[in-house]
C-alpha positions as CSV (number, residue, x, y, z in Angstrom):
1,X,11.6,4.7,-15.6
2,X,10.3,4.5,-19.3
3,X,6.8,4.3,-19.1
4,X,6.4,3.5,-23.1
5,X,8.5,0.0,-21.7
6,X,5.4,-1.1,-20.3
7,X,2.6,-2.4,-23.0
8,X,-1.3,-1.0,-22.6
9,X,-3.4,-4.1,-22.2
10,X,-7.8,-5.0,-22.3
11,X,-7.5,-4.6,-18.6
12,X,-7.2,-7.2,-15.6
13,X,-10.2,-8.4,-13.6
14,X,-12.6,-5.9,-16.1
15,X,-10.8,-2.5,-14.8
16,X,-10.4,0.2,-17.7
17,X,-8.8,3.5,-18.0
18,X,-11.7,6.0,-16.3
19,X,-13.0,3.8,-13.7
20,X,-13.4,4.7,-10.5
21,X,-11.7,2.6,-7.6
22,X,-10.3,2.3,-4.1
23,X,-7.2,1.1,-3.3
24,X,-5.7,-1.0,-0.5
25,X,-3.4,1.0,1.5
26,X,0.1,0.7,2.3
27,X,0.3,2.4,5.9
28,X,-3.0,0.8,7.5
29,X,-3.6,-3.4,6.4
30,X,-6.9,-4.4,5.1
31,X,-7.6,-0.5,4.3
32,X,-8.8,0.5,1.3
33,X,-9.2,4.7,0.5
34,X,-11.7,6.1,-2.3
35,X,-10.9,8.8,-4.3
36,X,-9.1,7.1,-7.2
37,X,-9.5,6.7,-10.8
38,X,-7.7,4.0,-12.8
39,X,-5.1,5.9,-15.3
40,X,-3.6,3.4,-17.0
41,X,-4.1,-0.6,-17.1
42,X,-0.7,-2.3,-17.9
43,X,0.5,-5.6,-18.3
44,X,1.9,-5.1,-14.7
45,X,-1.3,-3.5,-13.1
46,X,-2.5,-0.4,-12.9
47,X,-1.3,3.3,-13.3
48,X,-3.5,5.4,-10.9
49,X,-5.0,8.9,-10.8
50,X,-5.2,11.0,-7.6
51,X,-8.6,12.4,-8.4
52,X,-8.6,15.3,-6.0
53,X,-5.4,16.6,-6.8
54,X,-5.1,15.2,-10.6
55,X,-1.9,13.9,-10.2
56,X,-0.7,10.2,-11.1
57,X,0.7,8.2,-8.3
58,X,4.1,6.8,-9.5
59,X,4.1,3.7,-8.4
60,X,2.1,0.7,-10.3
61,X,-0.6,-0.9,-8.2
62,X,-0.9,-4.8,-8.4
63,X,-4.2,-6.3,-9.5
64,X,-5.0,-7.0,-5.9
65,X,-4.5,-3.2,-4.6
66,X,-7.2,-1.8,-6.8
67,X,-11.3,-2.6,-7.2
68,X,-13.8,-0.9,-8.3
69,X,-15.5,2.1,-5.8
70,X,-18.7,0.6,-5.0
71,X,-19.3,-1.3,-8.1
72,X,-20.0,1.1,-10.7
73,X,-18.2,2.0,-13.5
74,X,-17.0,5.7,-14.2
75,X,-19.3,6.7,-17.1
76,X,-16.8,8.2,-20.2
């Protein structure tokens, strides 16, 4: 996949690039797992960050998988 395909947007529902979030999981419904830092915001959703490991998860996470960990925004 082309990454540069997809166009950098303001961000959805006030999420930025450096914030810190959980997201729902996939395996377990109505989960959501901390840990996670928002990467990217595209017009599609979100690239995430892995924030133990550094790594960015492949996939894109819809607007509804992703919200901030405990209300506060990652200081930058």
């Amino acid at each position: 996949m082309e990454y540069g395909s997809l166009r950098s947007t303001a961000g959805h529902r006030g999420l930025h690039a450096g914030d810190t979030v959980e997201v729902r999981t996939r395996y377990q419904e109505g989960q959501w797992a901390h840990g996670y830092e928002v990467a990217e915001v595209l017009e599609a959703g979100y690239r995430i960050l892995r924030r133990g490991s550094q790594e960015i998860i492949p996939d894109i996470f819809g607007m509804a998988e992703v919200r901030l960990d405990g209300g506060v925004r990652s200081l930058q």
